[in-house]
GULOZA-818054 format. One record per atom (N, C-alpha, C): residue number from 0; residue in one letter; x, y, z. Coordinates in pm, 1 decimal, decimal comma. Each point is the difference from the previous one (the first is absolute). Example, Ala and Ser with C-alpha at 12.3 -4.5 7.8 and 13.67 -1.06 7.14 Angstrom:
BEGIN
r k 0 r A X 1319,0 Y -569,0 Z 780,0;
r k 0 r A X -89,0 Y 119,0 Z 0,0;
r k 0 r A X 90,0 Y 120,0 Z 0,0;
r k 1 r S X -35,0 Y 105,0 Z -72,0;
r k 1 r S X 82,0 Y 119,0 Z 6,0;
r k 1 r S X -77,0 Y 109,0 Z 73,0;
//
This chain:
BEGIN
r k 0 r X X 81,1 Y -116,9 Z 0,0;
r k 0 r X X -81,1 Y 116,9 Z 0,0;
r k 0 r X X 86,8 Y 125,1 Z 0,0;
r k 1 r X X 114,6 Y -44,2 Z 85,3;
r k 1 r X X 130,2 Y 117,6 Z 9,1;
r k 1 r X X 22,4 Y 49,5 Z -154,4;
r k 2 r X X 16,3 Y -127,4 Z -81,3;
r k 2 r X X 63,5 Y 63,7 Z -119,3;
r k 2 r X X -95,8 Y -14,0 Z -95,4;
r k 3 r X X -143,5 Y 13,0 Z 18,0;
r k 3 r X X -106,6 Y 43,5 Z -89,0;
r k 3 r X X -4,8 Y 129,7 Z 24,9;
r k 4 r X X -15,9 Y 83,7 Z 122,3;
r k 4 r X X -9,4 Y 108,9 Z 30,7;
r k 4 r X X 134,5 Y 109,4 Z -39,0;
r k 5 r X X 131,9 Y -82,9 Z 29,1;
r k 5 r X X 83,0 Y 90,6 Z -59,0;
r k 5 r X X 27,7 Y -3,5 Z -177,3;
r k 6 r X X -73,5 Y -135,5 Z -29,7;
r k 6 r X X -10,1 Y 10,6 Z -154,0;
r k 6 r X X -83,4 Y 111,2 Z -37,5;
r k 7 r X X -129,4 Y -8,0 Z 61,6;
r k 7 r X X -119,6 Y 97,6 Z -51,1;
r k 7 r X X 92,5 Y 136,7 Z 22,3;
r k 8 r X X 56,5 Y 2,8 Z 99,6;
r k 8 r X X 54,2 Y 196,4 Z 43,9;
r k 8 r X X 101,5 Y 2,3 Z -132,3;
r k 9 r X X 120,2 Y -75,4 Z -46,4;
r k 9 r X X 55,9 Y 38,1 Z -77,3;
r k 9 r X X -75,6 Y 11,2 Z -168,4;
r k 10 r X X -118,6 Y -68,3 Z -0,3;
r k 10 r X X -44,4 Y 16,8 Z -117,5;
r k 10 r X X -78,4 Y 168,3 Z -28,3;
r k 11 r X X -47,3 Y -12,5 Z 122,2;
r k 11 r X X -93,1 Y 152,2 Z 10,6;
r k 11 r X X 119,6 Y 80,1 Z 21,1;
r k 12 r X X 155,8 Y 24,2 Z 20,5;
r k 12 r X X 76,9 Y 66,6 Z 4,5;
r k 12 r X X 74,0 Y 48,5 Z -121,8;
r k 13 r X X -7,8 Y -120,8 Z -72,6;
r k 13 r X X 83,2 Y 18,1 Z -150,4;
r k 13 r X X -149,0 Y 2,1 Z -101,1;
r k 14 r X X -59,4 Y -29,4 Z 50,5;
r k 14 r X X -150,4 Y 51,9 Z -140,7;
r k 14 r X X -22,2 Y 161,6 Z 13,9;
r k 15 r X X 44,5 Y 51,6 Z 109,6;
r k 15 r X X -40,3 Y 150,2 Z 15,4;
r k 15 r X X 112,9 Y 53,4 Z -60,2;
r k 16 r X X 164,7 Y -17,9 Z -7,0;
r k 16 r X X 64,1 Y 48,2 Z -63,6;
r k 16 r X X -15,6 Y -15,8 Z -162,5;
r k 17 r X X -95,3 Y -132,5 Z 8,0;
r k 17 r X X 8,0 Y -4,8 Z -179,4;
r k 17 r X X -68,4 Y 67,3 Z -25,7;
r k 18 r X X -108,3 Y 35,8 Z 54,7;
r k 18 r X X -120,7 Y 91,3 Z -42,8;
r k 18 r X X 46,8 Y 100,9 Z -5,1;
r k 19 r X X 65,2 Y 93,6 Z 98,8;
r k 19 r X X 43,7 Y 118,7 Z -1,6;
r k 19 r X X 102,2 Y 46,7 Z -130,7;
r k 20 r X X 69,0 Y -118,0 Z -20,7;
r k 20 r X X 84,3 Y -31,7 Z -136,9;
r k 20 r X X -95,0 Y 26,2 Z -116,2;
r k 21 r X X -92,5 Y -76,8 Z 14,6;
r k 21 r X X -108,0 Y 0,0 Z -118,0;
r k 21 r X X -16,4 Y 149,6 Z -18,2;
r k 22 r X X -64,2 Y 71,2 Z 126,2;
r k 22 r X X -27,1 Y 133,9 Z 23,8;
r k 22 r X X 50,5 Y 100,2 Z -98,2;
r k 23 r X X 135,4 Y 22,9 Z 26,5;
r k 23 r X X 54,9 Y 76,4 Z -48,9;
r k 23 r X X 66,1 Y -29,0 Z -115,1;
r k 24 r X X -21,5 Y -142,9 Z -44,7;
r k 24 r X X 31,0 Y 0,7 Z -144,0;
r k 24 r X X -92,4 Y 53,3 Z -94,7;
r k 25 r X X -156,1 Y 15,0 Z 42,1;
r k 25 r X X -107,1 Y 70,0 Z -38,1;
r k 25 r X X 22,0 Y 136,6 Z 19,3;
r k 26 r X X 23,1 Y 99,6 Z 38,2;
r k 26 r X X 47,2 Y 95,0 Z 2,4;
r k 26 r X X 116,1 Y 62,3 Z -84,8;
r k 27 r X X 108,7 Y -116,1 Z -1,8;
r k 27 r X X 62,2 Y 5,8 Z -116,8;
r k 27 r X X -7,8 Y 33,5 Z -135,7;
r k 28 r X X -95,7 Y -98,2 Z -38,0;
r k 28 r X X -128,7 Y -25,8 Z -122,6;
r k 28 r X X -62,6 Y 117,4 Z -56,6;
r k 29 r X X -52,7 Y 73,6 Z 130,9;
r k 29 r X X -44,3 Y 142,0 Z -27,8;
r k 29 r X X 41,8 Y 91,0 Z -22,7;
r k 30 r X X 149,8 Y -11,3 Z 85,3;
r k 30 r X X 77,8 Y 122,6 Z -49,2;
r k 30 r X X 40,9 Y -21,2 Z -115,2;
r k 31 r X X 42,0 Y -100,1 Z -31,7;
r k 31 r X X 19,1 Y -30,3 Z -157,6;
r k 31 r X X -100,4 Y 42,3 Z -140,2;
r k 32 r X X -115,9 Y -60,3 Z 67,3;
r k 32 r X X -143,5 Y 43,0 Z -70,5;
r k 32 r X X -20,7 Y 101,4 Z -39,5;
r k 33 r X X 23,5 Y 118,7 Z 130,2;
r k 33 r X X 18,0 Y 142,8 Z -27,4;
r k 33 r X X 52,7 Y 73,6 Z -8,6;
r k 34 r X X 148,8 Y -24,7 Z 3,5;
r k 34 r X X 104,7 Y 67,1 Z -83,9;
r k 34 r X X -0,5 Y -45,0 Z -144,3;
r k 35 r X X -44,8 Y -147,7 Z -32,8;
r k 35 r X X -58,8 Y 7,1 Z -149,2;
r k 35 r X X -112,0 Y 63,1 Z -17,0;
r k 36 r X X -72,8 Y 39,1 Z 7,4;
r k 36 r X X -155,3 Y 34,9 Z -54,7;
r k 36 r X X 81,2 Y 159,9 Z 19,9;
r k 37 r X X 111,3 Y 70,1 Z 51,6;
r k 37 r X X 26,4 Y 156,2 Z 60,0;
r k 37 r X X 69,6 Y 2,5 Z -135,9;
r k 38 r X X 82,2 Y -96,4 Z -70,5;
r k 38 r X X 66,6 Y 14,4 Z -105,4;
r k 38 r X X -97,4 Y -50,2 Z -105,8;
r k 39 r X X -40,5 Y -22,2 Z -30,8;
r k 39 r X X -125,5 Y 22,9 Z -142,0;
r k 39 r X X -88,7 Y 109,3 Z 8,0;
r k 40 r X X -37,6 Y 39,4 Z 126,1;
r k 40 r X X -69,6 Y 154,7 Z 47,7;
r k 40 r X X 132,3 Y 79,8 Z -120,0;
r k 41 r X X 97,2 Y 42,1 Z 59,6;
r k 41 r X X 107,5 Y 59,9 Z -37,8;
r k 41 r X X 22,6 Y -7,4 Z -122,7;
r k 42 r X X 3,2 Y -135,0 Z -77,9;
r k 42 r X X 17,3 Y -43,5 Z -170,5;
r k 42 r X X -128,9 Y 96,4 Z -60,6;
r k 43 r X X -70,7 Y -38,0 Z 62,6;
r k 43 r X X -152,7 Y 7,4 Z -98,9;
r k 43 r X X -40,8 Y 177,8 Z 9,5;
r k 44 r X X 108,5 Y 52,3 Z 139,0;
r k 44 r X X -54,4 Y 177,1 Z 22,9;
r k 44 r X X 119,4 Y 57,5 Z -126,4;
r k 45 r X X 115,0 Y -90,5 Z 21,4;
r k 45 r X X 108,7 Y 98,4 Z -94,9;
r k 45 r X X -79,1 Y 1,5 Z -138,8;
r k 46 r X X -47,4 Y -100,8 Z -49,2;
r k 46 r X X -33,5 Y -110,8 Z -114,2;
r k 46 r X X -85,5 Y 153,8 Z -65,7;
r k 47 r X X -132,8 Y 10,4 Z 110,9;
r k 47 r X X -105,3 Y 83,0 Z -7,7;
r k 47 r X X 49,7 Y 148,4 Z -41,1;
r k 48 r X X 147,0 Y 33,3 Z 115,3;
r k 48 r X X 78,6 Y 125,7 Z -55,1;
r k 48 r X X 8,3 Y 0,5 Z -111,6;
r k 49 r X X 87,3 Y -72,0 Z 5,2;
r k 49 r X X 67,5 Y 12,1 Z -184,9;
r k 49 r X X -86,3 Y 15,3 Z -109,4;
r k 50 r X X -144,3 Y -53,1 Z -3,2;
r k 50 r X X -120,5 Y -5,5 Z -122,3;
r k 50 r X X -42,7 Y 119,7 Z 27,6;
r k 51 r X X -36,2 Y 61,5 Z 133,5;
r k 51 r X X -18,6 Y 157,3 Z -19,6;
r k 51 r X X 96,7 Y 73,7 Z -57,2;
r k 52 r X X 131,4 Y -23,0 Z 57,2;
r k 52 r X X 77,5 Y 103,9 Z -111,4;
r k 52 r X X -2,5 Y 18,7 Z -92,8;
r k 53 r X X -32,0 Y -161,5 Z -69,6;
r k 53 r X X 50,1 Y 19,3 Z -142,9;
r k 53 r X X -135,4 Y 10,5 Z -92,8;
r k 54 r X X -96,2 Y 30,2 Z 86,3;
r k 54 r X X -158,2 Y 38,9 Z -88,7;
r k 54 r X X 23,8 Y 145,2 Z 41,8;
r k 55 r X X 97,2 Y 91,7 Z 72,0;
r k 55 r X X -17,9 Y 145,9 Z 44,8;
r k 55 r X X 98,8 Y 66,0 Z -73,9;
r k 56 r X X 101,3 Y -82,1 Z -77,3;
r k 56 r X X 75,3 Y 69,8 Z -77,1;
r k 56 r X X -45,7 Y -62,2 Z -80,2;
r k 57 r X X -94,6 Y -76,2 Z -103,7;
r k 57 r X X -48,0 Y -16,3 Z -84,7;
r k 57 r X X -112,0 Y 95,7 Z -42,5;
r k 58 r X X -107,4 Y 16,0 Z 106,1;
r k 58 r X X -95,1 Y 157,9 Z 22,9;
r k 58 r X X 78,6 Y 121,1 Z -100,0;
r k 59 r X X 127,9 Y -38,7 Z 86,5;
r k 59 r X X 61,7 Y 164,9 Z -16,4;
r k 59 r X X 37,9 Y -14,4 Z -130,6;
r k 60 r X X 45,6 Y -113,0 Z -38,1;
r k 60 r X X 61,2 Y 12,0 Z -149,0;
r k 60 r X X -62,3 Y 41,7 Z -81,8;
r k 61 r X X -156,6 Y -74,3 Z -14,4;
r k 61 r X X -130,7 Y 38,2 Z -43,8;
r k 61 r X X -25,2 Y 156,0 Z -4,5;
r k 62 r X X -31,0 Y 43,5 Z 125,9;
r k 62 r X X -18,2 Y 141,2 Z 19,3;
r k 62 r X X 83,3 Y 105,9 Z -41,2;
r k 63 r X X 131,9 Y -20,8 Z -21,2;
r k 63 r X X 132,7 Y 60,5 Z -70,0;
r k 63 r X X -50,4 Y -20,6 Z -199,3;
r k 64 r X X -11,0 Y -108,9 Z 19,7;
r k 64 r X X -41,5 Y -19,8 Z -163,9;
r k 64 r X X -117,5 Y 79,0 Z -48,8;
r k 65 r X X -94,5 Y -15,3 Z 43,3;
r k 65 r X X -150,1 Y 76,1 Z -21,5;
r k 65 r X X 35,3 Y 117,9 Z 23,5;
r k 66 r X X 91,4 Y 96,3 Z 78,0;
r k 66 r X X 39,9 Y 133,8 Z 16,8;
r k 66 r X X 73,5 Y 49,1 Z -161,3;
r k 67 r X X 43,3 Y -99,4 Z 34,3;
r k 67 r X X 183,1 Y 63,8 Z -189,8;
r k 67 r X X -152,2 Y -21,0 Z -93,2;
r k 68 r X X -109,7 Y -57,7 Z -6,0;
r k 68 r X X -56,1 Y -21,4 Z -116,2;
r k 68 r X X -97,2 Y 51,4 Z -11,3;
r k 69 r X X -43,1 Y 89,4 Z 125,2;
r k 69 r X X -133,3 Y 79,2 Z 36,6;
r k 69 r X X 98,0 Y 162,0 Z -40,3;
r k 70 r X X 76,2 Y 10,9 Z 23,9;
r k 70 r X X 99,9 Y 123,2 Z -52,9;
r k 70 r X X 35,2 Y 29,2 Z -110,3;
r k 71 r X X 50,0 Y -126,1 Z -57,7;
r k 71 r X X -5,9 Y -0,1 Z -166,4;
r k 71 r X X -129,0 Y 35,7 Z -82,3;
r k 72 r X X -55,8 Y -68,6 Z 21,6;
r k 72 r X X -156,8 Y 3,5 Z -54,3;
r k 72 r X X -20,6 Y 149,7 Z 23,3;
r k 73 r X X 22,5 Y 75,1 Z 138,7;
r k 73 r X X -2,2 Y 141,1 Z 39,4;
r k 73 r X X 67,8 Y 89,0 Z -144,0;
r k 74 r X X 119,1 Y -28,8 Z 0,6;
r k 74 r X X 54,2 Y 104,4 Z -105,6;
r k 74 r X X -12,1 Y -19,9 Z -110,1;
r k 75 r X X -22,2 Y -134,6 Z -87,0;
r k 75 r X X -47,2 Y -2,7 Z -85,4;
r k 75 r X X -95,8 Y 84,7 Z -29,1;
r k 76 r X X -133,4 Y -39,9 Z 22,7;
r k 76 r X X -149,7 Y 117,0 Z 61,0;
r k 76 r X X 43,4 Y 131,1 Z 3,8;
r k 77 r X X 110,9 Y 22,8 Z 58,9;
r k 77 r X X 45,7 Y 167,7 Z 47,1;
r k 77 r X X 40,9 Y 25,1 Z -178,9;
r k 78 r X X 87,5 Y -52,4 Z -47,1;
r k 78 r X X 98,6 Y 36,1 Z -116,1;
r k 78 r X X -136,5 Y 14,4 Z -83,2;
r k 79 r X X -82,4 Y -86,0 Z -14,4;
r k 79 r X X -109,9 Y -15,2 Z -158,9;
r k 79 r X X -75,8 Y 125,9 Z 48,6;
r k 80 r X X -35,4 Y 42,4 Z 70,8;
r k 80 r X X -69,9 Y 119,1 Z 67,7;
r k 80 r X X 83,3 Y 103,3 Z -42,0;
r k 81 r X X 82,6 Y 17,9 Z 54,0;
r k 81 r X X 140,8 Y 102,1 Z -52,5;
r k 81 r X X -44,8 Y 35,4 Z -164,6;
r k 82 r X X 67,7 Y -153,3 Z -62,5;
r k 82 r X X -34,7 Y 33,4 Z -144,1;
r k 82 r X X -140,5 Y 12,5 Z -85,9;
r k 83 r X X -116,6 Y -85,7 Z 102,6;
r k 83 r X X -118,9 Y 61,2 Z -49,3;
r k 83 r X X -28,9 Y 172,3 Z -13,8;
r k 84 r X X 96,4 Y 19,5 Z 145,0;
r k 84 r X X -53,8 Y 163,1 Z 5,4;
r k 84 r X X 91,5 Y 114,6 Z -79,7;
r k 85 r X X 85,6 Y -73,9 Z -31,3;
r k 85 r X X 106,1 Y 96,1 Z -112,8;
r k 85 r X X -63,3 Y -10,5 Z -97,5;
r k 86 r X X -43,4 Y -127,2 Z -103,9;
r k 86 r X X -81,6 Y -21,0 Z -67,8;
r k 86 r X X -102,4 Y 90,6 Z -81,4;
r k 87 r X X -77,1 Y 7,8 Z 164,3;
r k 87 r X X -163,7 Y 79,8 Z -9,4;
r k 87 r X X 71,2 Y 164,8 Z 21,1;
r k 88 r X X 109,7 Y 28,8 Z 32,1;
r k 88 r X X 57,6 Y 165,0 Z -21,0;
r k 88 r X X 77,8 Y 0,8 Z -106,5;
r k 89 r X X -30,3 Y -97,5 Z -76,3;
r k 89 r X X 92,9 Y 32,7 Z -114,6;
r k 89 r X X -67,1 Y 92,8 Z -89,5;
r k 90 r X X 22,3 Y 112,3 Z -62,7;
r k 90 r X X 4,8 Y 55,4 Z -111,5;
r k 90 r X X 15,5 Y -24,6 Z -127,2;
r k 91 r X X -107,1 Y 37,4 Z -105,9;
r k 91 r X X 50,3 Y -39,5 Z -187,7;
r k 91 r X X 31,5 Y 144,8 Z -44,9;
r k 92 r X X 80,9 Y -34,0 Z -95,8;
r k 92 r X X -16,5 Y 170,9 Z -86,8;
r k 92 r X X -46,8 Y -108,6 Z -143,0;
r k 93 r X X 5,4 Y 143,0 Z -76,1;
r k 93 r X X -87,0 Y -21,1 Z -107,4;
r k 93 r X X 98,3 Y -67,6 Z -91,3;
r k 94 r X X -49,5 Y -127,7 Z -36,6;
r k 94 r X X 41,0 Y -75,3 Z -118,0;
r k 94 r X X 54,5 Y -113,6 Z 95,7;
r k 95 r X X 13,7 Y -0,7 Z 107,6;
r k 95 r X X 55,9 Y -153,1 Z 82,9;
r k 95 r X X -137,9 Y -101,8 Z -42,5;
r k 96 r X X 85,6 Y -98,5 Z 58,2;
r k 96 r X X -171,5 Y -126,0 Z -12,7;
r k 96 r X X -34,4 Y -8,7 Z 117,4;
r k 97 r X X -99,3 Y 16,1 Z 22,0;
r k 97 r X X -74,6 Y -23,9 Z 135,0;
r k 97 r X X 2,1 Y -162,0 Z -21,4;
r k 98 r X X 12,8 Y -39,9 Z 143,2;
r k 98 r X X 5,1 Y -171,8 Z 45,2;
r k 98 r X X -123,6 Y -54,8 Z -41,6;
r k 99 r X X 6,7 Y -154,2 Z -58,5;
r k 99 r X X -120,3 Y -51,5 Z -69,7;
r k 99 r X X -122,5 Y -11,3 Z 135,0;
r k 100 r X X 83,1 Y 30,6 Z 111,6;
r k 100 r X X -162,3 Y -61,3 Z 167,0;
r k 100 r X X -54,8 Y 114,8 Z -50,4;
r k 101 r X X 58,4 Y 136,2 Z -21,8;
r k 101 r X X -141,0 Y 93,4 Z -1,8;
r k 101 r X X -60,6 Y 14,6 Z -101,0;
r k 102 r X X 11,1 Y -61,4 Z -97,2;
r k 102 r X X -59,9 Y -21,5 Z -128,9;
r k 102 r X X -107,7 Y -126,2 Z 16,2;
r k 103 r X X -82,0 Y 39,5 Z 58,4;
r k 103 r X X -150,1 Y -71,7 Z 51,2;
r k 103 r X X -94,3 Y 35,8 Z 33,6;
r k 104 r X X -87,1 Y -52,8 Z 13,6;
r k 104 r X X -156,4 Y 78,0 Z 28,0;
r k 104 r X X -25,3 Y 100,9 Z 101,6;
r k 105 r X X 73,7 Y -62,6 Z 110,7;
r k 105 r X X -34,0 Y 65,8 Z 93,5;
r k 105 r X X 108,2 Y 144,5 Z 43,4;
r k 106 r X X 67,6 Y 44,6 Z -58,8;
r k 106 r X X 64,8 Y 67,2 Z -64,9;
r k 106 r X X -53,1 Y 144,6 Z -78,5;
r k 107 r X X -66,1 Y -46,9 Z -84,0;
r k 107 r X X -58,3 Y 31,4 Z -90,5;
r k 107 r X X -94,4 Y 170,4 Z 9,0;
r k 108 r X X -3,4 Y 70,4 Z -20,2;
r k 108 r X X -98,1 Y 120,3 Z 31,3;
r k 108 r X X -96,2 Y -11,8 Z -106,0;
r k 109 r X X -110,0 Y -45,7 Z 50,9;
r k 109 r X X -121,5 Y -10,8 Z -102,0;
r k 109 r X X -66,5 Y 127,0 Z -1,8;
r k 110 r X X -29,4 Y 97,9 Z 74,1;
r k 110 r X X -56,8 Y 92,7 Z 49,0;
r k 110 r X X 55,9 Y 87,6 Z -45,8;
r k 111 r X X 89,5 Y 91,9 Z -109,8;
r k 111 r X X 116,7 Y 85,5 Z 6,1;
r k 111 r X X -59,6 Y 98,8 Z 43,2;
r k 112 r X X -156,6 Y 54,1 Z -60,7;
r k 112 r X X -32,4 Y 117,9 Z -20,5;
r k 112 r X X 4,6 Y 22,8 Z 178,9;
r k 113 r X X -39,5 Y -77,8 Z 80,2;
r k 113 r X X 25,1 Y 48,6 Z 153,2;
r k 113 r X X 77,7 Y 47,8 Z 24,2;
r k 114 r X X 105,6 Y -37,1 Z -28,7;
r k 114 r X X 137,5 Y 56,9 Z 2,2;
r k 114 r X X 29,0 Y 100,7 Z -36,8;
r k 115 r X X -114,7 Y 56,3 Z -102,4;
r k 115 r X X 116,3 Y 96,0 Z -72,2;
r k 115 r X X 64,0 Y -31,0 Z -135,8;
r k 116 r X X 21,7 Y -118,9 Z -46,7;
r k 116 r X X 106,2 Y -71,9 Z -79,8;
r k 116 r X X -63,9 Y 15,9 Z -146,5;
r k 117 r X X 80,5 Y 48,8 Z -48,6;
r k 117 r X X -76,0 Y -29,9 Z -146,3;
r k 117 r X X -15,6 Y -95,2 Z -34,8;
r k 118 r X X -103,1 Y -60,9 Z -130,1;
r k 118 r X X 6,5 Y -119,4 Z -9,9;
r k 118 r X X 147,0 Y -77,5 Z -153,5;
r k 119 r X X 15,8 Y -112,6 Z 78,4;
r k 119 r X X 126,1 Y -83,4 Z -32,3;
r k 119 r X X -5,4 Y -22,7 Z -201,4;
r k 120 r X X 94,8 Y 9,4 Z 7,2;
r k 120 r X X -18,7 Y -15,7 Z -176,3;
r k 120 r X X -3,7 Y -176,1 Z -28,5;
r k 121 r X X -36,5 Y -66,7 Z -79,1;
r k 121 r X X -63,2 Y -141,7 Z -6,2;
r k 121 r X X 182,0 Y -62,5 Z -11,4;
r k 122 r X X -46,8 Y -134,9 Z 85,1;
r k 122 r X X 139,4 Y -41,6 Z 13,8;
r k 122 r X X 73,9 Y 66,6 Z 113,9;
r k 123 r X X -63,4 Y 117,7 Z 113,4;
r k 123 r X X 72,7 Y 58,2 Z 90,8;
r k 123 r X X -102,0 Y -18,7 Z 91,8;
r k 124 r X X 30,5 Y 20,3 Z 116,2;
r k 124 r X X -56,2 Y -16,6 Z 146,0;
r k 124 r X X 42,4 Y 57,7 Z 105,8;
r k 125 r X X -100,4 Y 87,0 Z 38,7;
r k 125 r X X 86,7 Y 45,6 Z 141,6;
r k 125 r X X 14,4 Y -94,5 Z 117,9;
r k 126 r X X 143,8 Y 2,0 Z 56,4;
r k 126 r X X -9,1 Y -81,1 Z 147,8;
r k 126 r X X 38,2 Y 84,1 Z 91,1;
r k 127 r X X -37,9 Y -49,7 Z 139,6;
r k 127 r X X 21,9 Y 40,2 Z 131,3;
r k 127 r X X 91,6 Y -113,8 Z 74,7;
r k 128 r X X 117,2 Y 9,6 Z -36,0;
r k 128 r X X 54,5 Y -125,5 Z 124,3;
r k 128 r X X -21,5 Y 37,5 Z 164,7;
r k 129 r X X 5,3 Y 125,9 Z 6,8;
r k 129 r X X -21,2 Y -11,9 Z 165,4;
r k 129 r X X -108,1 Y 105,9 Z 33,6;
r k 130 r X X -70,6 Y -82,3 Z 80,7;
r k 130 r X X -166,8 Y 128,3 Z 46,0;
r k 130 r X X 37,0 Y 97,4 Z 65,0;
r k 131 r X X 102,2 Y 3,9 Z 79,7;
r k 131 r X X 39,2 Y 57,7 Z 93,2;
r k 131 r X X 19,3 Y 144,9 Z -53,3;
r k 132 r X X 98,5 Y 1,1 Z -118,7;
r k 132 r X X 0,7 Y 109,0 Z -104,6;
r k 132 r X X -64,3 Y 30,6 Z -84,5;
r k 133 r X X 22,3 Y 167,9 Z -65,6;
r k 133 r X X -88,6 Y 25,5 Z -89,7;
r k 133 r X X 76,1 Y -20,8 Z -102,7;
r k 134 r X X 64,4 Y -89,2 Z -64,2;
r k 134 r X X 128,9 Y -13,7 Z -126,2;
r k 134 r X X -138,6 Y -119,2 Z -46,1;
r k 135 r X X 30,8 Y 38,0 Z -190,1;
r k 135 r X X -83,9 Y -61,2 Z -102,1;
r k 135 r X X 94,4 Y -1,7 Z -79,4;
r k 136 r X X -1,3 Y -135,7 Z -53,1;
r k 136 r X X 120,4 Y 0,6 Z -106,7;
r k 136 r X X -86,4 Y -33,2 Z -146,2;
r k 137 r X X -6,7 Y 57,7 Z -133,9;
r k 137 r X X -31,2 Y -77,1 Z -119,2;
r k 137 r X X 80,5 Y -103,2 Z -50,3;
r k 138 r X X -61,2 Y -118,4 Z 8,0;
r k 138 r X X 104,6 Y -112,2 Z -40,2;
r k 138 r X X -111,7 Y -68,2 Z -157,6;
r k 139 r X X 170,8 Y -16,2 Z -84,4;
r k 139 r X X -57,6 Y -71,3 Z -126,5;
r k 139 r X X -18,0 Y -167,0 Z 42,1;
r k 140 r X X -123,0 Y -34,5 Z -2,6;
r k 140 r X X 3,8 Y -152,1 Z 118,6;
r k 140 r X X 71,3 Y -107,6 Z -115,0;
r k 141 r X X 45,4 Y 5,0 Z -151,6;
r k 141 r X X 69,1 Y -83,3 Z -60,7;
r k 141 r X X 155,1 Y -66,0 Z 54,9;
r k 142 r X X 14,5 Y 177,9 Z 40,0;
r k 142 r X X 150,7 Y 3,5 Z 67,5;
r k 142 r X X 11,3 Y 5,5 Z 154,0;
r k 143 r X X -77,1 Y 102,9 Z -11,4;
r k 143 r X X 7,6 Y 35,6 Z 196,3;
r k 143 r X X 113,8 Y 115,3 Z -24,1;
r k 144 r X X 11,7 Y 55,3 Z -113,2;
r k 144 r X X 93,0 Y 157,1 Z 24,6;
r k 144 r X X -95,0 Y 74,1 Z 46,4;
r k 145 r X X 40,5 Y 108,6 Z 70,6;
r k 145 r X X -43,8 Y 143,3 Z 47,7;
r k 145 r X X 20,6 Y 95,7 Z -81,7;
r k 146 r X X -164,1 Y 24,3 Z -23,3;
r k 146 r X X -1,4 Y 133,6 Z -152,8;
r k 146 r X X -7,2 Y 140,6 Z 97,8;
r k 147 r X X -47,1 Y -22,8 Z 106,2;
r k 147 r X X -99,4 Y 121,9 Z 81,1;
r k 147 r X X 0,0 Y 26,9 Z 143,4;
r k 148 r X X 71,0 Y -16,7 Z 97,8;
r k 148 r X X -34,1 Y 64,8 Z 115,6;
r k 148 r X X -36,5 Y 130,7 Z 54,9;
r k 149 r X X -141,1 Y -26,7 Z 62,6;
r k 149 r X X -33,7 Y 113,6 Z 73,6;
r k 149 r X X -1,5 Y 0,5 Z 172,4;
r k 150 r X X 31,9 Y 108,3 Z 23,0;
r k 150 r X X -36,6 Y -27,7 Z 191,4;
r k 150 r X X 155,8 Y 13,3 Z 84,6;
r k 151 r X X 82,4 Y 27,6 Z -106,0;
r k 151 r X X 165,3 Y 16,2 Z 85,1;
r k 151 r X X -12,1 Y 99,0 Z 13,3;
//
């Protein structure tokens, strides 16, 4: 009975150290667990960095591009304006050819006597290129020379 009882004490003596063994090998486990799961946190936050950067300097590249081409488009627009409006201040003297655009209907002075204008000899036409002014040019519409300006 002596050495059932000191059997039983040494078994309940060394099962508690194994357990406690067990114990903290579980703990182990975890720290392991979660210093892995702290390093894929870390992979997957840099991971996440890096795709924002490179969609924020992609934005910008974008936004840099659409600028150089929203500017261009700008002066282009600016320059044809420029030369539309030199264009429309341009001046004829008599015997130049007036440009074939104003040699069109709408152009055209159907009305002279309103004007004032005598009427056009056949084969001639008075035009108005710009409303703005009172300049009438007689144009031979075969050619588009200038026989006649009045209004300078």
């Amino acid at each position: 009975m002596k050495l059932l009882s000191i059997a039983g004490a040494l078994t309940l003596a060394f099962s508690g150290a194994a357990g406690a063994d067990e114990r903290w090998q579980d703990g182990r486990e975890a720290d392991k667990d979660r210093a892995e799961a702290w390093r894929e946190y870390e992979k997957d936050r840099r991971e996440a960095m890096r795709e924002s950067e490179k969609d924020r300097r992609e934005a910008e590249r974008e936004y840099w591009k659409d600028r150089r081409e929203a500017e261009r488009e700008y002066e282009k627009d600016r320059r044809e304006a420029m030369k539309a409006r030199a264009k429309a201040e341009r001046r004829w003297a008599r015997g130049e050819h007036i440009p074939r655009e104003y040699l069109v209907e709408r152009y055209y002075v159907r009305d002279y006597r309103a004007y004032d204008l005598a009427p056009p000899p056949p084969g001639y036409t008075w035009v108005r290129p710009d409303p703005r002014d009172d300049e009438y040019y007689m144009v031979q519409l075969a050619t588009g020379v200038i026989a006649q300006i009045l209004g300078q």
